[in-house]
N, C-alpha and C positions, 0 to 999 in steps of 0.2 A: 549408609543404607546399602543392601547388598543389592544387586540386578532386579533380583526376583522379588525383593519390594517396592521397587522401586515400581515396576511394571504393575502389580498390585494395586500402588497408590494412582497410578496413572490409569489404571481402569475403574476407579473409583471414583474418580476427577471426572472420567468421561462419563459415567451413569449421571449425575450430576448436571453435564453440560447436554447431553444426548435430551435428558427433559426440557431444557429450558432455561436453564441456568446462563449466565452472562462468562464465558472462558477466563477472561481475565481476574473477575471477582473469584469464582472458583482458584486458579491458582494464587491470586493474592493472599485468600484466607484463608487456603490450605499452611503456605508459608508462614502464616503469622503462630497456628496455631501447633506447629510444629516445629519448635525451636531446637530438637536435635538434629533437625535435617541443614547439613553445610548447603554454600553455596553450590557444587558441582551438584548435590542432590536436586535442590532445585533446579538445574540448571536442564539436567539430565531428565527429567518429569515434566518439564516444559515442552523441549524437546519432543518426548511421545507422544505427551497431550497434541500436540499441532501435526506431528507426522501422521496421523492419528486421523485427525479433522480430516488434513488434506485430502484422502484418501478414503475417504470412511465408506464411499459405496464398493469398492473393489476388496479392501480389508473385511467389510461385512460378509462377503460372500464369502471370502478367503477362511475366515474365521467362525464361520455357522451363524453369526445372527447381527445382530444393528444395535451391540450394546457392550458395555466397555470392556467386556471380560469378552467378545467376540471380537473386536477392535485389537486388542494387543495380541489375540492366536494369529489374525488375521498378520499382522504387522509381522509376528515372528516368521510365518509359514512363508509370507511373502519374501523377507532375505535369506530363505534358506535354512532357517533355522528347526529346531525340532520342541513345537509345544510342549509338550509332553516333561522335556528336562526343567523347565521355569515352573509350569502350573503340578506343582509335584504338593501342595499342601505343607510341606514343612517348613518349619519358622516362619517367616513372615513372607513363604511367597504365598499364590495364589491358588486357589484349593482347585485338585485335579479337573481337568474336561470331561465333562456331562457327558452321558451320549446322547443327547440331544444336539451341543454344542457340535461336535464329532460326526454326525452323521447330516448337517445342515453345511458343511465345509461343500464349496464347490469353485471351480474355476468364472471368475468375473464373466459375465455375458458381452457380449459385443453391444456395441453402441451407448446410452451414457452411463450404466455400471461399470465398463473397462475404463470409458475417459474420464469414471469419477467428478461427473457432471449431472445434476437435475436432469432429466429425458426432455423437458418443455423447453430446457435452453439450449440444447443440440443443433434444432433447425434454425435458431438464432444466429448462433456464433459460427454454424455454420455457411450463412447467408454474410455474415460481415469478414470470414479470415476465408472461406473456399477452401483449399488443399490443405491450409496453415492448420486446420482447428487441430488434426488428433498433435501435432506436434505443442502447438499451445496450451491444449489440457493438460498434456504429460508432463509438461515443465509445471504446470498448476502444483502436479502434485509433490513437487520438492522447494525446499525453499528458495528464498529468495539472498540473491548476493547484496551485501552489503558495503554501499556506497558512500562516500564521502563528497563535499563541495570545499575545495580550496578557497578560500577568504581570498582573494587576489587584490584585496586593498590593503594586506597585510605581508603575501608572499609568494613570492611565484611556484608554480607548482611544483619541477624539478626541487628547491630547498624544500618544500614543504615534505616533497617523497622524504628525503635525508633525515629532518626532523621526527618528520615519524617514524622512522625506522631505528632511530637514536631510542623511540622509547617503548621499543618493541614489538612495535606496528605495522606489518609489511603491507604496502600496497602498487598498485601498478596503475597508469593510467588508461581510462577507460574513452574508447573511440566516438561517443554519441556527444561528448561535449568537453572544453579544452580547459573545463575546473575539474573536469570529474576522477576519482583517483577508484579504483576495487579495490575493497578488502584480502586480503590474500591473506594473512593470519593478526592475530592477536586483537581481532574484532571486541572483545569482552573488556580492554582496556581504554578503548578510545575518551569512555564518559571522565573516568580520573587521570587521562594523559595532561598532560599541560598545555600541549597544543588545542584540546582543547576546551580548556578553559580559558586561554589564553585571544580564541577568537579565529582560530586560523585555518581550524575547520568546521564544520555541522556535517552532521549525518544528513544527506539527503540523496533519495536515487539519481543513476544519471539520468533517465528520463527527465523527470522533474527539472531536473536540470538544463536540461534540452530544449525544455520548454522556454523558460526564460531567457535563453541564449538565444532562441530566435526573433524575438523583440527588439527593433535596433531603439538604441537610447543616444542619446547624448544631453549634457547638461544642463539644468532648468527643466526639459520637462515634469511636466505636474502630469503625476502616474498613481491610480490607484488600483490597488490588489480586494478587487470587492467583495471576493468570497475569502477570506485571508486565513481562515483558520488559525494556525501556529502559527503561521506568516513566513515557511519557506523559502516562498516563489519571492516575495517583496525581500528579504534577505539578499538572494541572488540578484536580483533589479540593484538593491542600492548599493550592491557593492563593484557594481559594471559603471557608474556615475552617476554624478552628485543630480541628481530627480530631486524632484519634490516629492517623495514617496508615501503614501495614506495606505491605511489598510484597514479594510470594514469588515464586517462579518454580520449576519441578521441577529448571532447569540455571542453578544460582545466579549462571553466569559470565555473564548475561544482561544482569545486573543491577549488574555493575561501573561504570560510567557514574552510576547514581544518587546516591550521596551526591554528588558533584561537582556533577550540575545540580541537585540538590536545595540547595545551597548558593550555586549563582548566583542559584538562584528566591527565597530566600531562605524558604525551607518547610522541616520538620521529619519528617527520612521514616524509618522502621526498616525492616531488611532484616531477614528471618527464613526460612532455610534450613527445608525439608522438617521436620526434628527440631525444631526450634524452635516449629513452630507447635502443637505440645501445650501446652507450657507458656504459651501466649499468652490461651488460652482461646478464648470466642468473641467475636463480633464485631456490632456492628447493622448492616454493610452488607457483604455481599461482592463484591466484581466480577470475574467471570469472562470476561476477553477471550480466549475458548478457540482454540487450537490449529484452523484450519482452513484451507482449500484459497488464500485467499485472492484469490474472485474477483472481488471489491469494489477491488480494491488491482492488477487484473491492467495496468494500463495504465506503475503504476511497474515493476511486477515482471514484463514481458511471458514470460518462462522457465517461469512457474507452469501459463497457460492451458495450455503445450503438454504437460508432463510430468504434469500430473495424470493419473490412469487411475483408472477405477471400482473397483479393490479400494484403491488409497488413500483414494478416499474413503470407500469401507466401512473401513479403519483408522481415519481422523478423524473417523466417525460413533462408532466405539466409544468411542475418547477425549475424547470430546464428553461423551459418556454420562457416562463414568467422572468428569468432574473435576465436573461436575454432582451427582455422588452425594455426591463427596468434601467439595466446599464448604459443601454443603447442610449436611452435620454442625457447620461452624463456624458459622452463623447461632445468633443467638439466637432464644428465641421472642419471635416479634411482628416479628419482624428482616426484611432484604430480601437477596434475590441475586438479582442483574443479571447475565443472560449474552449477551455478545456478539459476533457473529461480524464479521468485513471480507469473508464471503462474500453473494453473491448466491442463493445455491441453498435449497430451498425443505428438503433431507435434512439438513444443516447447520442450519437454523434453527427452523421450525415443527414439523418432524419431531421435533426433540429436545425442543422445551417438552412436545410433547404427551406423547412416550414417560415424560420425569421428572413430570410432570402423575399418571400412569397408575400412578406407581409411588413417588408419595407420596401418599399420600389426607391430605388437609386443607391443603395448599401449594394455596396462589390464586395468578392468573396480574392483572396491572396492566397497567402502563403495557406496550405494543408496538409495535413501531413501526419499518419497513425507511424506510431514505433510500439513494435512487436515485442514480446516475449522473447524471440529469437534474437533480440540484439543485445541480449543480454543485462536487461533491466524491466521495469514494469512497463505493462502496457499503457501509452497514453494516446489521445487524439486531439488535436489543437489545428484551430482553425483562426488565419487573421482576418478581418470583416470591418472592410474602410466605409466611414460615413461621408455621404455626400457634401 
């Protein structure tokens, strides 16, 4: 595919996604249905699709309107480039600029069109980062670095750097936690390297990682990952020692994927459905990666920042509440529960320590601690919360 259809299909994807459409399904079935497009094709459509997203209030401006064929002028004008030479109509690029499109061009406004933020969540994120926020939008709108976790039950991480770079894979190690390794190139190989299929790494941010790293463990504890999803964070637990590790989730299909990399990591993990966890008892560690807006994480998932609205997050503030109440009952006494969100928002995070604070009398509040955008990974916020 040549540039200039490529930019074509990519503003075709976005009309698509700009109604309603799910991003991912959209490029899934564009790829299925177009078997002359290589890899690098797709790869390169993905790519503008999501620079795209990131970005779509600043670009709409940049590019006269809030639609896909506005999105990629906007994209081009914005690096400098010259619309006009791509949107030219011939062959398979994109048929010339309207004058409509052309006369709707204007420089971003100040406030949430420049930071490429919803306007209602401005005074939010402005109340939870203060001087931080325009710097933290702005990183919103580029991607995210792609991180690695060292298996440390299988390698230390100096051999691990060596191994992976035997198979093309440069990476360096990252400051926020002492598995964490950055991609520095040959990112698009890691899934068919042997390292890792081998167990030695997973893809996971070093946030993420950071989180788990502050959890002190030792041997025998019974540790459960209660919102577990893919099961990450419980990866990273069982492979710091031998826990009794579980990992729940309320839609168990979540958690299909886990005995599998649990068995390449070479770690020992129980699933236990909703019903199951009576009979389990309790627990000396819980961890709670709750259910939220996901604004820490909006740079992979750019679809989030736009569709969030202030009664979901008053829905994610109740169930925030709710699995905090819930967990709280498996702790032992003297026990710990770690709750953490991948958002940046201050109603998500601070807001709920203090509300479960308020309505447990004798639960002490520890270790706190948000990691920014600026630290070169996603945003998270993780709170430890000892039971009397």
């Amino acid at each position: 595919m040549t540039p200039e259809a490529r930019i074509a299909t990519a503003a075709e994807l976005l009309e698509r996604i700009l109604a309603g459409q799910p991003v991912e399904r959209e490029l899934t079935g564009w790829a299925r249905r177009s078997r002359f497009a290589g890899s690098k094709d797709r790869q390169a459509i993905r790519d503008l699709v999501f620079d795209a997203l990131r970005r779509k209030r600043s670009l709409a401006a940049l590019g006269g309107g809030e639609t896909g064929r506005g999105l990629m002028i906007g994209l081009i004008r914005d690096a400098g480039g010259d619309p006009d030479a791509v949107f030219t109509g011939q062959g398979y690029a994109p048929s010339p600029i309207t004058d409509p499109e052309r006369a709707g061009s204007r420089p971003p406004a100040e406030g949430g069109e420049a930071l490429d933020l919803p306007d209602w969540l401005v005074p939010a994120l402005q109340v939870a980062l203060g001087p931080g926020l325009e710097a933290a939008a702005l990183a919103m709108r580029h991607r995210a670095p792609v991180h690695l976790r060292v298996n440390v039950r299988k390698i230390a991480r100096d051999q691990c750097i060596a191994t992976l770079s035997s198979e093309g894979i440069d990476t360096r190690p990252h400051p926020l936690c002492d598995t964490a390794l950055e991609v520095v190139s040959g990112a698009r190989q890691i899934a068919g390297s042997q390292a890792y299929r081998a167990g030695l790494v997973e893809l996971q941010d070093a946030a993420s990682q950071a989180v788990s790293a502050s959890i002190p463990l030792f041997n025998g504890l019974k540790v459960l990952d209660f919102c577990a999803g893919g099961g990450g964070k419980a990866l990273a637990l069982a492979a710091r020692a031998d826990v009794q590790m579980t990992c729940h989730d309320i839609d168990a299909g979540r958690m299909k994927d886990i005995p599998a990399r649990a068995d390449r990591a070479g770690v020992r993990i129980r699933l236990a459905e909703t019903k199951a966890l009576e009979q389990l008892g309790s627990f000396d560690i819980v961890l709670c990666d709750a259910p939220c807006s996901g604004s820490g994480t909006w740079r992979r998932s750019p679809e989030g920042k736009w569709s969030l609205t202030p009664e979901r997050l008053a829905d994610l503030n109740a169930i925030q509440s709710a699995i905090l109440d819930e967990a709280a009952r498996l702790v032992v006494p003297g026990g710990r529960l770690v709750y953490v969100t991948c958002s940046l928002l201050r109603a998500e995070n601070e807001d709920r320590i203090a509300g479960f604070l308020a309505a447990h009398p004798g639960w002490s509040q520890g270790l706190t601690r948000r990691i920014g955008l600026d630290e070169g990974a996603d945003g998270f916020f993780l709170c430890h919360l000892q039971k009397p």
